[in-house]
C-alpha positions in Angstrom: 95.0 -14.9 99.6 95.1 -13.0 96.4 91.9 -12.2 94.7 91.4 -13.0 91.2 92.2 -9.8 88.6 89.9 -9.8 86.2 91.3 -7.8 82.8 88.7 -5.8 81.5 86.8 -5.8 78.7 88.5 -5.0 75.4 87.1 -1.4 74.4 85.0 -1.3 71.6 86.0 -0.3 68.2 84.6 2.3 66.7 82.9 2.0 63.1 85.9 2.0 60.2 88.0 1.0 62.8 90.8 -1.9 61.1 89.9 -5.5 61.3 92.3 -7.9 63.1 94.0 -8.5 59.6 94.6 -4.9 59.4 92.1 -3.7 56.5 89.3 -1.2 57.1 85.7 -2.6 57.7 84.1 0.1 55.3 84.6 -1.1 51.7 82.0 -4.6 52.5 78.9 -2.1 51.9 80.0 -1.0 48.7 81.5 -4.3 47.4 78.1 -5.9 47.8 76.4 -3.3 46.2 79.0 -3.2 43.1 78.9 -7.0 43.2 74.9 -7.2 42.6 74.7 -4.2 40.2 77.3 -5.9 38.0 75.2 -9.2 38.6 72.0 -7.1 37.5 73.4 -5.8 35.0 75.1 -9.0 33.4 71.5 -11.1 33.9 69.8 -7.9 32.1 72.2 -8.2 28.9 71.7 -11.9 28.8 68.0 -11.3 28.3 67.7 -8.4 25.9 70.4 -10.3 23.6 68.3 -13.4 23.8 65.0 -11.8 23.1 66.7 -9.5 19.9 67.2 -12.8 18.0 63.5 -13.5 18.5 61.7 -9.6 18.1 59.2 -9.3 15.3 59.1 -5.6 13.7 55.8 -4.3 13.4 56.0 -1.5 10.4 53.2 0.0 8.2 54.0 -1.1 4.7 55.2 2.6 3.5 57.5 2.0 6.5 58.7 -1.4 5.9 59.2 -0.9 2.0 61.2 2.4 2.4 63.5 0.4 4.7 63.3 -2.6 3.0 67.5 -3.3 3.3 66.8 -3.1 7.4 63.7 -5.8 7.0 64.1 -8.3 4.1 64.3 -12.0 4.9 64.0 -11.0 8.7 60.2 -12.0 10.7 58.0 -8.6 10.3 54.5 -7.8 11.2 53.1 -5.3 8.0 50.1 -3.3 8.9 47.6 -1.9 5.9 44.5 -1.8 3.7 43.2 -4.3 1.9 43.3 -2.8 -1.7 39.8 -3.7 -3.4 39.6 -6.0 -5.8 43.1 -7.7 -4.9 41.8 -10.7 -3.0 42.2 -14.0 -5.3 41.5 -17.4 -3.7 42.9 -20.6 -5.4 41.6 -23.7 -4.2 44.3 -26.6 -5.4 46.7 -26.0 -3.6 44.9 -23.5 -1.3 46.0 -20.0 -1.5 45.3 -16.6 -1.0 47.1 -14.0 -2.6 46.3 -10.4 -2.1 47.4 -6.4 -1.8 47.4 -4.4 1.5 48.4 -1.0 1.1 49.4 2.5 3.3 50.2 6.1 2.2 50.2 5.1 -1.8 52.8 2.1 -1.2 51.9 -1.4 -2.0 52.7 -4.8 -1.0 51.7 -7.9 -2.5 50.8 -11.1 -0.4 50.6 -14.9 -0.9 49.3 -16.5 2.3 49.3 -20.4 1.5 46.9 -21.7 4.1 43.4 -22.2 3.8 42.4 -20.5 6.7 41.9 -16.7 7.3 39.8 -14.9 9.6 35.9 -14.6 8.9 36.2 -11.0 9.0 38.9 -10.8 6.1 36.6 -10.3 3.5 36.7 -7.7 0.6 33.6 -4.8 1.6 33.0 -2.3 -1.1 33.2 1.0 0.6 34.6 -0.2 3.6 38.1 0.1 4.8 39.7 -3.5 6.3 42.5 -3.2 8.2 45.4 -6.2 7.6 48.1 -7.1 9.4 50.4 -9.8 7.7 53.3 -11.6 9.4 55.6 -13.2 7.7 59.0 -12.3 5.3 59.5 -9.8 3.2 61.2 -10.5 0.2 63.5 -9.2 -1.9 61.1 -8.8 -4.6 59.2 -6.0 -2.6 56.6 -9.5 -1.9 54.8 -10.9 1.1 55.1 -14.2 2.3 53.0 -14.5 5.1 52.8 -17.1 8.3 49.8 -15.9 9.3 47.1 -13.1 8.4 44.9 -10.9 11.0 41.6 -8.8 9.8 41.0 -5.7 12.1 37.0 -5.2 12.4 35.8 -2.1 11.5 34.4 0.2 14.4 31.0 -0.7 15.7 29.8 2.6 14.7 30.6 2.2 11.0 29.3 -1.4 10.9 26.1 0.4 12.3 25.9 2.6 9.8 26.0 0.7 7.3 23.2 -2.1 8.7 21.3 1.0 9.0 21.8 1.6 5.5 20.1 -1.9 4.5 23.8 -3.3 4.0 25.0 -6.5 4.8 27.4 -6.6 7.4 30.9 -7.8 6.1 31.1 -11.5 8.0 29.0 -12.5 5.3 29.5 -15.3 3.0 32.7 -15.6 0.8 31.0 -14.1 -2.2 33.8 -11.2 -2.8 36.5 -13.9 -3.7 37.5 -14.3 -7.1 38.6 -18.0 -7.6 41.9 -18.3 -9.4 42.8 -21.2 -11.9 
Protein backbone atom coordinates (compact mmCIF):
# COMPACT_ATOMS: atom_id res chain seq x y z
CA UNK A 1 0.00 0.00 0.00
CA UNK A 2 1.33 3.38 -0.70
CA UNK A 3 1.32 5.86 2.02
CA UNK A 4 -0.21 9.19 1.58
CA UNK A 5 2.62 12.17 0.52
CA UNK A 6 1.82 14.99 2.13
CA UNK A 7 3.37 18.28 0.19
CA UNK A 8 4.74 20.55 2.57
CA UNK A 9 3.91 23.62 3.73
CA UNK A 10 4.32 26.50 1.36
CA UNK A 11 7.50 28.56 2.81
CA UNK A 12 6.75 31.68 4.12
CA UNK A 13 7.22 34.96 2.42
CA UNK A 14 9.35 37.25 3.74
CA UNK A 15 8.19 40.95 4.49
CA UNK A 16 8.09 43.07 0.86
CA UNK A 17 7.86 39.93 -0.68
CA UNK A 18 5.11 40.29 -4.08
CA UNK A 19 1.50 39.55 -3.46
CA UNK A 20 -0.16 36.84 -5.65
CA UNK A 21 -1.12 39.62 -8.17
CA UNK A 22 2.47 40.49 -8.43
CA UNK A 23 2.73 44.02 -6.56
CA UNK A 24 4.94 44.56 -3.54
CA UNK A 25 3.12 44.55 -0.08
CA UNK A 26 5.08 47.70 1.24
CA UNK A 27 3.31 50.78 -0.32
CA UNK A 28 -0.28 49.90 2.02
CA UNK A 29 1.52 51.67 5.16
CA UNK A 30 2.25 54.68 3.43
CA UNK A 31 -1.01 54.91 1.35
CA UNK A 32 -3.00 54.95 4.54
CA UNK A 33 -1.00 57.42 6.09
CA UNK A 34 -1.07 59.80 2.85
CA UNK A 35 -4.75 58.89 2.53
CA UNK A 36 -5.64 60.29 6.24
CA UNK A 37 -3.19 63.34 6.18
CA UNK A 38 -4.86 64.44 2.91
CA UNK A 39 -8.28 63.61 4.77
CA UNK A 40 -6.92 65.85 7.86
CA UNK A 41 -5.86 68.16 5.96
CA UNK A 42 -9.06 68.67 3.64
CA UNK A 43 -11.51 68.52 7.05
CA UNK A 44 -8.95 71.31 8.58
CA UNK A 45 -9.48 73.78 5.46
CA UNK A 46 -13.20 73.22 5.47
CA UNK A 47 -13.21 74.64 9.02
CA UNK A 48 -10.80 77.54 9.00
CA UNK A 49 -12.71 78.79 5.70
CA UNK A 50 -16.00 78.41 7.46
CA UNK A 51 -15.03 80.18 10.58
CA UNK A 52 -13.12 83.34 8.40
CA UNK A 53 -16.61 84.34 7.19
CA UNK A 54 -17.73 84.54 10.76
CA UNK A 55 -14.27 86.10 12.75
CA UNK A 56 -14.91 89.34 14.51
CA UNK A 57 -11.59 91.63 14.63
CA UNK A 58 -10.80 92.92 17.88
CA UNK A 59 -8.64 96.32 17.21
CA UNK A 60 -7.97 99.37 19.51
CA UNK A 61 -9.53 102.27 17.78
CA UNK A 62 -6.02 103.93 16.66
CA UNK A 63 -5.67 100.43 15.16
CA UNK A 64 -8.93 100.10 13.56
CA UNK A 65 -9.10 103.82 12.12
CA UNK A 66 -5.48 103.61 10.61
CA UNK A 67 -6.69 100.54 8.73
CA UNK A 68 -10.01 101.54 8.26
CA UNK A 69 -10.05 100.25 4.24
CA UNK A 70 -9.20 96.50 5.95
CA UNK A 71 -12.27 97.04 8.52
CA UNK A 72 -15.21 99.15 7.15
CA UNK A 73 -18.65 97.56 6.86
CA UNK A 74 -17.04 94.22 8.13
CA UNK A 75 -18.16 93.00 12.18
CA UNK A 76 -15.28 94.51 14.60
CA UNK A 77 -14.86 94.65 18.24
CA UNK A 78 -13.20 98.43 19.06
CA UNK A 79 -11.49 98.73 22.34
CA UNK A 80 -11.03 102.40 24.17
CA UNK A 81 -11.78 105.15 26.64
CA UNK A 82 -14.74 106.66 27.24
CA UNK A 83 -13.91 110.43 26.40
CA UNK A 84 -15.62 112.56 29.26
CA UNK A 85 -18.28 114.48 28.66
CA UNK A 86 -19.25 112.46 25.35
CA UNK A 87 -22.02 110.31 26.72
CA UNK A 88 -25.59 111.69 25.49
CA UNK A 89 -28.78 109.67 26.24
CA UNK A 90 -31.98 110.33 24.12
CA UNK A 91 -34.88 108.76 25.35
CA UNK A 92 -37.59 108.70 22.15
CA UNK A 93 -36.36 106.64 20.38
CA UNK A 94 -33.73 105.34 22.88
CA UNK A 95 -30.25 106.05 22.10
CA UNK A 96 -26.94 106.44 23.32
CA UNK A 97 -24.38 108.14 21.44
CA UNK A 98 -20.88 108.50 22.63
CA UNK A 99 -16.86 108.79 22.07
CA UNK A 100 -14.34 106.15 23.04
CA UNK A 101 -10.91 106.97 22.38
CA UNK A 102 -6.98 105.39 22.22
CA UNK A 103 -3.52 107.04 21.59
CA UNK A 104 -5.25 110.59 20.49
CA UNK A 105 -7.66 108.88 17.85
CA UNK A 106 -11.39 109.04 18.17
CA UNK A 107 -14.32 107.25 17.28
CA UNK A 108 -17.77 108.29 17.61
CA UNK A 109 -20.66 105.75 18.68
CA UNK A 110 -24.50 105.55 18.38
CA UNK A 111 -25.61 102.44 20.23
CA UNK A 112 -29.62 102.38 19.62
CA UNK A 113 -30.77 100.10 22.48
CA UNK A 114 -31.78 101.07 25.76
CA UNK A 115 -29.72 98.96 27.59
CA UNK A 116 -26.02 99.19 28.59
CA UNK A 117 -24.14 97.83 31.33
CA UNK A 118 -24.57 99.48 34.90
CA UNK A 119 -21.02 100.04 35.08
CA UNK A 120 -20.95 102.25 31.75
CA UNK A 121 -21.20 105.40 33.39
CA UNK A 122 -19.24 108.65 32.81
CA UNK A 123 -16.70 108.97 36.33
CA UNK A 124 -14.80 112.14 36.50
CA UNK A 125 -11.20 111.20 37.10
CA UNK A 126 -11.63 107.81 36.29
CA UNK A 127 -10.65 105.91 33.25
CA UNK A 128 -13.71 103.42 31.77
CA UNK A 129 -12.66 101.05 29.54
CA UNK A 130 -15.22 100.39 26.25
CA UNK A 131 -15.35 97.86 24.01
CA UNK A 132 -17.96 98.46 21.11
CA UNK A 133 -19.01 95.79 18.58
CA UNK A 134 -20.58 96.60 15.80
CA UNK A 135 -19.62 98.27 12.04
CA UNK A 136 -17.54 100.75 11.25
CA UNK A 137 -18.49 103.01 8.86
CA UNK A 138 -17.23 104.79 6.23
CA UNK A 139 -17.68 108.04 7.88
CA UNK A 140 -14.92 107.08 10.52
CA UNK A 141 -18.54 106.28 12.87
CA UNK A 142 -19.62 103.55 15.22
CA UNK A 143 -22.62 101.67 14.88
CA UNK A 144 -22.64 99.32 17.59
CA UNK A 145 -24.67 95.81 18.28
CA UNK A 146 -23.69 95.75 21.57
CA UNK A 147 -21.55 97.79 24.19
CA UNK A 148 -19.25 96.27 27.11
CA UNK A 149 -17.90 98.61 30.23
CA UNK A 150 -14.55 97.14 31.64
CA UNK A 151 -14.61 97.87 35.71
CA UNK A 152 -11.93 99.57 36.97
CA UNK A 153 -9.41 97.61 39.19
CA UNK A 154 -10.47 97.01 42.71
CA UNK A 155 -7.68 98.85 43.91
CA UNK A 156 -8.55 102.12 42.26
CA UNK A 157 -12.31 101.78 43.15
CA UNK A 158 -10.73 101.48 46.69
CA UNK A 159 -9.09 104.37 46.47
CA UNK A 160 -11.42 106.31 45.63
CA UNK A 161 -14.21 105.04 48.36
CA UNK A 162 -11.41 105.80 50.64
CA UNK A 163 -11.48 109.15 49.36
CA UNK A 164 -15.25 109.75 50.37
CA UNK A 165 -16.21 109.11 46.52
CA UNK A 166 -18.96 107.48 45.26
CA UNK A 167 -18.25 104.48 43.60
CA UNK A 168 -19.18 104.63 39.73
CA UNK A 169 -22.37 102.03 39.72
CA UNK A 170 -24.17 104.81 40.99
CA UNK A 171 -27.18 106.37 39.59
CA UNK A 172 -27.47 107.67 35.93
CA UNK A 173 -26.74 111.22 36.99
CA UNK A 174 -23.68 111.79 34.43
CA UNK A 175 -26.01 111.46 31.37
CA UNK A 176 -26.86 114.47 29.53
CA UNK A 177 -30.39 113.89 28.01
CA UNK A 178 -30.53 114.79 24.36
CA UNK A 179 -33.76 116.37 22.63
Amino acid sequence: MDEPTSSPPPPRRARGADDSDGEPRSWRGPAVAVALAMGAAAIAGLVLTGMQSKAIYSKPVDELLSQKAKFTGRPVRAEGNLVHGSLVKRDQPCEYKFTIEKNGSMLPVVFDQCVVPDTFRDVPDMDVGVTVEGELQGDDSFVASSVLAKCPSKYEMQKKQQNGEQMPHGPLAAVTPQR
